[in-house]
Every structure is written in structure tokens, then in C-alpha cells.
N, C-alpha and C positions, 0 to 999 in steps of 0.2 A: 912553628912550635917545635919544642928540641922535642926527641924523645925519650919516653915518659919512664923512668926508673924507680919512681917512692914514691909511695900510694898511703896515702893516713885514711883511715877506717875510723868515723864515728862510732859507737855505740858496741858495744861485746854481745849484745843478745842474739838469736839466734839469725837473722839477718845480718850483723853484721860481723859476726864468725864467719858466717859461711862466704863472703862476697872477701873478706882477709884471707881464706883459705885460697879459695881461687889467686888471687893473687899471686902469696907467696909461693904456691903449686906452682907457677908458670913465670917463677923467677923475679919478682918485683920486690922488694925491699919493702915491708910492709909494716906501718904503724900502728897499731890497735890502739884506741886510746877509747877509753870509761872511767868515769867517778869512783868506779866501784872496784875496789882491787879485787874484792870475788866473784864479779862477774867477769874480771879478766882473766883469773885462774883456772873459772867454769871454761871460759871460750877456748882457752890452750888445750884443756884435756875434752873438748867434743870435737878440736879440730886434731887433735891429733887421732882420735879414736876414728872418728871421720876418714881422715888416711889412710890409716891401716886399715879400715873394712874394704879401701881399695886393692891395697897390696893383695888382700886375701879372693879379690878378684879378677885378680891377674893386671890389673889395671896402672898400678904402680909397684916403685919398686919400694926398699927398704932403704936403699942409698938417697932415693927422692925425695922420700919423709924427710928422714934427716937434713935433705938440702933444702926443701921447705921452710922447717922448723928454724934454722939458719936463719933464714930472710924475715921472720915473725918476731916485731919487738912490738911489746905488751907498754904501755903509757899511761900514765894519769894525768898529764900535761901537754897541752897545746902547744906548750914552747916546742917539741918536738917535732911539730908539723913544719918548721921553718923550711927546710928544704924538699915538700913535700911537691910533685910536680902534679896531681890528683886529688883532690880529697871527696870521698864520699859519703855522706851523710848519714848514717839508720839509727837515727833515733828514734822515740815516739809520734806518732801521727798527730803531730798539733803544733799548725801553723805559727803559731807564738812562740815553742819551743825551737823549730827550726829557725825561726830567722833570728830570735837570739843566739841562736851558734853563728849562724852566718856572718851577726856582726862580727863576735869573736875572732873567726875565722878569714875574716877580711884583713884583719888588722895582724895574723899571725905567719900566713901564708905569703909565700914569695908575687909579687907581683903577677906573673906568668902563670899560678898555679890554676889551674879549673876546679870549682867548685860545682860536685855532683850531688844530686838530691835519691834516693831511694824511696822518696813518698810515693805511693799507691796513687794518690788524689789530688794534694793540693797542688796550686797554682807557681810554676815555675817563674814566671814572670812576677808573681810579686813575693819570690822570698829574692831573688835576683834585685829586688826594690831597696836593699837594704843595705847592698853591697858597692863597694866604686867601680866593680866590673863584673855587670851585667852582661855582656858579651860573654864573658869565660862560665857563666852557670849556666845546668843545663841538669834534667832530670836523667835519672840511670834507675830503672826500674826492676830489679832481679827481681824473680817468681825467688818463692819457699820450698824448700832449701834451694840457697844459689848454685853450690854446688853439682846438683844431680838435673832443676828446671834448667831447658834450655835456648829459655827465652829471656831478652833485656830489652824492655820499652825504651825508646830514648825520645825526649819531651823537650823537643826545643822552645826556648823562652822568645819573648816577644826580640827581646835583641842579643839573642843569642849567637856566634857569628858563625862560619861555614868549617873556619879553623877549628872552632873547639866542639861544633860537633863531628866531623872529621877523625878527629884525633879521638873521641870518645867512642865511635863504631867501631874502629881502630880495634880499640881496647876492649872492647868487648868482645868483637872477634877470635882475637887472643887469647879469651877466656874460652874460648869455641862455642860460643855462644849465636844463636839466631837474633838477629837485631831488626827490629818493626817501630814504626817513628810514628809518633802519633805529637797530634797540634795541641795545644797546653789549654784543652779544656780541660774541668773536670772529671777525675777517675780515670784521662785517658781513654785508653782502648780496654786493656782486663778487665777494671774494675767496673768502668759502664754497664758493660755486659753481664761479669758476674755476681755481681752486690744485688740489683734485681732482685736476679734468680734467688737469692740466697734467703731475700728481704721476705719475697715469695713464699719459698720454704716454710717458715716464721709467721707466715699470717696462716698458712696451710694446714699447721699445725695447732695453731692462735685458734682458730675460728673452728676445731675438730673435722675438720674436712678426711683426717686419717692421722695415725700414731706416725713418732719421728722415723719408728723401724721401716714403716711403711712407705713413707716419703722420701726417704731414703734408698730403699729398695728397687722402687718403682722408678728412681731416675739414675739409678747405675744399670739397672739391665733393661733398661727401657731406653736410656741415649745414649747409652755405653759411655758411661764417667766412671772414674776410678773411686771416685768416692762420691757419698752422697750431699748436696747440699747443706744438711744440719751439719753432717759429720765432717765438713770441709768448714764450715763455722768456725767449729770447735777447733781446727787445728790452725785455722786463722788469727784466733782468739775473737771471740763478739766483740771485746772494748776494739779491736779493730776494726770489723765490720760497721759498730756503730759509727766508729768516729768518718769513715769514708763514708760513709748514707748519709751523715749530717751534710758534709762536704759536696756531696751529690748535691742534695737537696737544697742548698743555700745556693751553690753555684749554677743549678740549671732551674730552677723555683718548679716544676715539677712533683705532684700529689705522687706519681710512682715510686719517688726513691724516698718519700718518709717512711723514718726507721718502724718495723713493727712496733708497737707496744711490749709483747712479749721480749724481743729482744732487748728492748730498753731493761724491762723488767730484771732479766737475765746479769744484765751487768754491772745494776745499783746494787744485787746481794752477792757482785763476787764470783758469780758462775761464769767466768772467762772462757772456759774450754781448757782444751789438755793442760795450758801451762797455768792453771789454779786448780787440775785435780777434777773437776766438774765443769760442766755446759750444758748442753742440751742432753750429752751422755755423762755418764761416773764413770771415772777415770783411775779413780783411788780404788787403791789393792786392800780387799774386803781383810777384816781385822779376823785374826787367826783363832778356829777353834779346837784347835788341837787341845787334847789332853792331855795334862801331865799326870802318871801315874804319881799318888803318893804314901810312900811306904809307914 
């Protein structure tokens, strides 16, 4: 496999800014492509903001950004991916939605190119089902934000080959990143582990066992986490958490990983977490009581 120059980014949300930043940070020619031209002009000014809170930490320079920025082309079009030798995926967490890009994506991409998953949960081997080369897909897992975590799950698929995951440690590497392989069960390795706990939290709270402050409290300075379960929810968003506990739960049939109730409840009214403003905490900036004197 040649190596790898131009890397197409699914999806502009904050997962897939930040895995385009990395990128064109470290020199790659990078496609950003979304439906949505405002989620594309969102993701230009949090990656550049992104940047510059480096520069201000000594960490980069201002020539960099700039050389960065350079390498960052913004897409509404697949056609652009044609010479893409990478493409990785951050859409939404729903196996329906991925493999319909994958079709897409089979049919737009050069023969050679690998196709990467950034799913949390689902099953690499069968979004790779959909595609004429199953060997070249493989899962690429950034933690949130890609950026600053510095860890990438890599999820080899049932025939996934030695080349293309090779080439895909490779590159994450590159990103300076720690790379841990896990077998294309569900959730992997993170998500196994921390959906549980999370699920836990949510019935802990469900069942008054103690307040979120409190649940929260007691397993930051109790396991030393930087955040609390609820509060690591929230910045997951719930509609994600729930949609990986379904995915737990369908893929290992397992009573542990069905989603709370409360969590469910949580996400039929909206209550996403940070990026809807409300979760399990308010988020939203309390409406101003200032005075205005009037003359």
C-alpha cells in the first residue's frame, strides 16, 4: 500500500472536526465533507479556534495553523473523495446510516483506498458486508475530542487484511496517538466497559439511591475520574449512549447493558446533554435579570 497523502472526513460534528484537524495538523491533505454547509463553516472556526488555543500553549506555531488550514478542504460532495487514499467515517451511531455511506463510498473511492469506521459499537464486519472490499475496512475509534484523547481503538473486521491494518496503526501513530486493537465485538473495548458504568449511574439515580451531584461526586474523588459518570453522559450526549446500550444489548443479549429507563426517558424529550443545552445537568445560560433603569 503507497503511502497515505488525502484523508476524506465524513461528518463536520465535533468528532469529525476534530479527527480533520489531526490530520491536516500533521500534513495530510484533508477533505471534510457534510450536507450541511453550516456544519462545515461551524467545524472550520472550532478547528481553527482549536489551533490557536495551541499556539497560546506553546504547542504550535502561527506558521502551522496557517499550514494546516492550507491542507483543510471543506466538501458537500463525494465526488471529491476520488483520490482519497483513507476515508473515515463520523457520522451518527446508526448502523443503517453507515452502511449506506459505505455503499456510497465503495462506488466513489479509488480501488485501494481504506475505508475507516469511527463507530463506538457497531459491528465492523458487517458494515465491511456491503462493500467489494472488505479487506480494506476496518474500525478507527478516536475518544472525544480527537484532538487532545490519546487513544485510537482499531477494530479489525472479520477480513480485514494485515496491509490495511498495518497501514492504519501506521497512521494513527502519526497522529501521536496510543493504538489498543480490540476483536470486532460489540462496543469493543471503551465502550464495554464504560456504557455500564454509565447505564449504572442512570439506574443510581432512577431508583434514588442519591442525587446526580452526588453520583457524580463520589466517583470523581472516589476512583479518581475526571468527570462524573452523569456528567460524562452529558458530554457524550445520551442519544449516544443510548444508541450504544442498544447495540450492547442486541449484540451480547445480556440484562446488564439494557438502556435505563430514565435514560430512555431523557432522550424522547430532547434532553441530549451539552450539545441540546440540557441532560441530566442545565446547560443553558439562565436568562438575564438585570435592570434597566427607566427614565
Amino acid at each position: 500500500m503507497n503511502e497515505m497523502k488525502i484523508i476524506g472526513v465524513v461528518g463536520a460534528g465535533q468528532m469529525g472536526a476534530g479527527i480533520a484537524q489531526l490530520a491536516a495538523a500533521n500534513g495530510f491533505d484533508v477533505f471534510l465533507l457534510d450536507a450541511d454547509p453550516d456544519a462545515l463553516t461551524k467545524a472550520t472556526k472550532s478547528i481553527t479556534y482549536s489551533l490557536q488555543r495551541l499556539v497560546s500553549k506553546g504547542q504550535f506555531t502561527q506558521d502551522a495553523i496557517t499550514d494546516a488550514l492550507k491542507h483543510l478542504h471543506c466538501t458537500v460532495s463525494l465526488e471529491d473523495f476520488h483520490s482519497a487514499d483513507l476515508v473515515i467515517e463520523a457520522i451518527a451511531e446508526s448502523e443503517v446510516a453507515k452502511k449506506k455511506l459505505f455503499v456510497e463510498l465503495d462506488k466513489k473511492v479509488k480501488s485501494s483506498a481504506i475505508l475507516a469506521s469511527n463507530t463506538s459499537s457497531i459491528s465492523i464486519t458487517r458494515l465491511a458486508s456491503v462493500t467489494s472490499r472488505p479487506s480494506q475496512v476496518i474500525g478507527m475509534h478516536f475518544m472525544n475530542p480527537p484532538p487532545i484523547m490519546k487513544l485510537v481503538e482499531i477494530i479489525r473486521g472479520a477480513d480485514t487484511s494485515d496491509e490495511t491494518f498495518n497501514a492504519t496503526k501506521t497512521l494513527a501513530e502519526r497522529f501521536g496517538k496510543t493504538v489498543v486493537c480490540s476483536q470486532d465485538y460489540s462496543g469493543f473495548i471503551v465502550n464495554r466497559v464504560l456504557m455500564p458504568m454509565i447505564n449504572e449511574a442512570f439506574f443510581t439515580l432512577y431508583t434514588g439511591v442519591a442525587t446526580k451531584e452526588d453520583i457524580d461526586a463520589a466517583m470523581k474523588l472516589g476512583t479518581n475520574q475526571p468527570m462524573g459518570p452523569l456528567e460524562l453522559a452529558d458530554f457524550i450526549g445520551l442519544d449516544v449512549c443510548l444508541s450504544i446500550l442498544k447495540v450492547l444489548h442486541a449484540g451480547l443479549g445480556e440484562v446488564k447493558y439494557a438502556p435505563c429507563p430514565l435514560l430512555v426517558q431523557f432522550v424522547d424529550a430532547n434532553r441530549l446533554g451539552r450539545k441540546s443545552g440540557v441532560g441530566v445537568y442545565d446547560y443553558r445560560k439562565p436568562k438575564s435579570t438585570k435592570v434597566v433603569a427607566r427614565l
